[in-house]
C-alpha positions as CSV (number, residue, x, y, z in Angstrom):
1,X,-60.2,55.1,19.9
2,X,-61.8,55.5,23.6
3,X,-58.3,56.3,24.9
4,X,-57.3,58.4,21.7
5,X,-60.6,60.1,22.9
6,X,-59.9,60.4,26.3
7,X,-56.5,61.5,26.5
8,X,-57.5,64.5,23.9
9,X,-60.6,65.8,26.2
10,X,-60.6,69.4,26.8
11,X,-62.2,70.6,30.4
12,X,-59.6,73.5,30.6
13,X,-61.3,76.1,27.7
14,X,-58.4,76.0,25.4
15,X,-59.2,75.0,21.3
16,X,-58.6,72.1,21.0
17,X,-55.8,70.4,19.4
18,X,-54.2,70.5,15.6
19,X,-56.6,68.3,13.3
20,X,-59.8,68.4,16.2
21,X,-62.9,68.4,14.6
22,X,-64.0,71.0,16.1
23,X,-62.6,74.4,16.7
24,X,-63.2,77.6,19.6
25,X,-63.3,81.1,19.3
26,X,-60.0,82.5,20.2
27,X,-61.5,83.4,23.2
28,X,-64.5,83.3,24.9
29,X,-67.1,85.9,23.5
30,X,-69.4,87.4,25.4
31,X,-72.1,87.2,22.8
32,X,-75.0,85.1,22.8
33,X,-77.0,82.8,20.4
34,X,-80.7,82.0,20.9
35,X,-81.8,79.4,19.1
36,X,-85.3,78.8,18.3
37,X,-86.2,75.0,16.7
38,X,-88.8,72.9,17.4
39,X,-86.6,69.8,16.8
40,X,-85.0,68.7,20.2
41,X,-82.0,67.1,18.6
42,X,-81.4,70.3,16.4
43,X,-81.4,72.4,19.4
44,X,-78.8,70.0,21.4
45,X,-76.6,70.0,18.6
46,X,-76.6,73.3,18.1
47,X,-76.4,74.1,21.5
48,X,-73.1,72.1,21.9
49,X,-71.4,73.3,18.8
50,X,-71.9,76.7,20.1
51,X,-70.6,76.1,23.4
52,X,-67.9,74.7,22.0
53,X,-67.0,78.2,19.7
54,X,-67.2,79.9,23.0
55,X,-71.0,81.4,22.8
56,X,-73.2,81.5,25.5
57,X,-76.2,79.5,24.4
58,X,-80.2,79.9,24.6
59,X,-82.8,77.8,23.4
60,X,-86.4,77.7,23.0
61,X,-88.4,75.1,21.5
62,X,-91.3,77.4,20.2
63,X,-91.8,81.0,18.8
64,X,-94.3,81.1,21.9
65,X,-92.0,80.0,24.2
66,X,-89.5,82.1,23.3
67,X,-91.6,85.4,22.9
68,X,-91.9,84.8,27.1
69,X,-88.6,85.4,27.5
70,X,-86.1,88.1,28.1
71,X,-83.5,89.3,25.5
72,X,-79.8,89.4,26.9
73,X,-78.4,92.6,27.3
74,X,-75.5,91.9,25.8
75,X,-74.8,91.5,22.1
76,X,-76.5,88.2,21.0
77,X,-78.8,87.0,17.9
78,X,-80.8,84.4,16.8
79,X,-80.6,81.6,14.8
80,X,-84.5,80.8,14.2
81,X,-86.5,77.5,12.4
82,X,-89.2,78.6,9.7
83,X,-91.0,75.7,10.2
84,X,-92.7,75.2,13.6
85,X,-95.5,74.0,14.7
86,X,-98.0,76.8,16.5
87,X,-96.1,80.4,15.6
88,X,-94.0,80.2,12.6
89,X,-90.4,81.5,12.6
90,X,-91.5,84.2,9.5
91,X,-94.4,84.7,12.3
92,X,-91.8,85.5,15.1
93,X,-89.8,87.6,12.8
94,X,-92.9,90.1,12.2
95,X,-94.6,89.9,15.7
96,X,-90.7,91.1,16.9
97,X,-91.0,93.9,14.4
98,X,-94.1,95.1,15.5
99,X,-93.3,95.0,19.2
100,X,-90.4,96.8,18.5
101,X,-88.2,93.7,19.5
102,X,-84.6,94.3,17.7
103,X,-82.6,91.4,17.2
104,X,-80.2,90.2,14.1
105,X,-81.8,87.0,12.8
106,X,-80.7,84.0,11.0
107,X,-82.8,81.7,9.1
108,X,-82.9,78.0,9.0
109,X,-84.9,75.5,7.4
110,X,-84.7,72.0,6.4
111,X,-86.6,72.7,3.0
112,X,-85.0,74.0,-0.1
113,X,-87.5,74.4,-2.4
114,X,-88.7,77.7,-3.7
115,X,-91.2,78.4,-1.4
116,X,-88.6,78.3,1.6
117,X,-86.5,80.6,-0.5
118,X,-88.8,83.3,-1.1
119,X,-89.8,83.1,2.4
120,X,-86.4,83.7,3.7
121,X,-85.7,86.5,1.1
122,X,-88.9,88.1,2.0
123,X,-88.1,88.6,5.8
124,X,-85.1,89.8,5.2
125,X,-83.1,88.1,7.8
126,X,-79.0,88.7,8.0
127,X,-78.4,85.4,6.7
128,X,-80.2,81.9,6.2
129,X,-79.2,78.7,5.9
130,X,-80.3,74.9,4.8
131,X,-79.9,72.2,7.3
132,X,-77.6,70.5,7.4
133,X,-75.1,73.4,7.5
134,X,-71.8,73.2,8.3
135,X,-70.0,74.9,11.0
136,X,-68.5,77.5,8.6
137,X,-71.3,78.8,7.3
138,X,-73.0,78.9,11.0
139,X,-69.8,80.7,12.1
140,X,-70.1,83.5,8.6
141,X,-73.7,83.8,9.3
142,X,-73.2,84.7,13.2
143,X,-70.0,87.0,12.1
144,X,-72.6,89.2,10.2
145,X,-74.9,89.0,12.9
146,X,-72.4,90.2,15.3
147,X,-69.8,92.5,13.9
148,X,-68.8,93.7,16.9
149,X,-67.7,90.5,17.9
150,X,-64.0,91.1,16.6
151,X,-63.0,87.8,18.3
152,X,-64.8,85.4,16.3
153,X,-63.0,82.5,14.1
154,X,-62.0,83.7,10.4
């Protein structure tokens, strides 16, 4: 399996073979995804599954930390935890409102129970989704968040 592996490594930025299990972006896009979870492992993950679609990746592992920080310029969005310790990610959501901070936003949590629901419905974000999610439904939820981003896997 190790030389199966090795002989289909991709260093070059081209997708990846027929069958891989993962896929890239046509090409690279220029937009980026911020990701906000206070769960280190989620944020890795994340951070190399989206790097691997060809994004341009920033994470935070607060709603503090990330307030602190600059937006990019460019287009981006931000896939953002409900449940963190300190500020909440419904929290974020309405101190960016209020500062006048405009950024698409999706929604994840690692509850699905009623109570998550309503909270996700309530802050209106352009999508949500329960972990675990698979890369599909990452990739439809960023699609709505960007739709200038013409580029991005169908």
């Amino acid at each position: 399996m190790h030389s199966y592996l090795a002989r289909n490594r991709v260093d070059d930025g081209k997708p990846l073979s027929y069958g891989s299990r993962y896929r890239q972006l046509a090409k690279k896009t220029t937009a980026t995804v911020i990701v906000v979870d206070d769960d280190a492992s989620i944020r890795r993950a994340l951070r190399r599954q989206l790097q691997i679609l060809g994004f341009a990746v920033l994470d935070f592992g607060s709603a503090e930390e990330f307030l602190t920080s600059e937006i990019p310029a460019e287009e981006a969005c931000l896939l953002l935890d409900i449940y963190m310790p300190g500020m909440t990610g419904i929290e974020l959501c309405k101190k960016m409102t209020e500062a006048g901070r405009r950024l698409p936003t999706i929604l994840i949590s690692g509850r699905d129970d009623t109570q998550t629901r309503k909270l996700m419905r309530d802050a209106k974000p352009i999508a949500s989704l329960i972990k675990p999610f698979d890369e599909k439904s990452l990739l439809r939820a960023i699609r709505k968040a960007l739709p200038n981003q013409l580029d991005l896997l169908h």
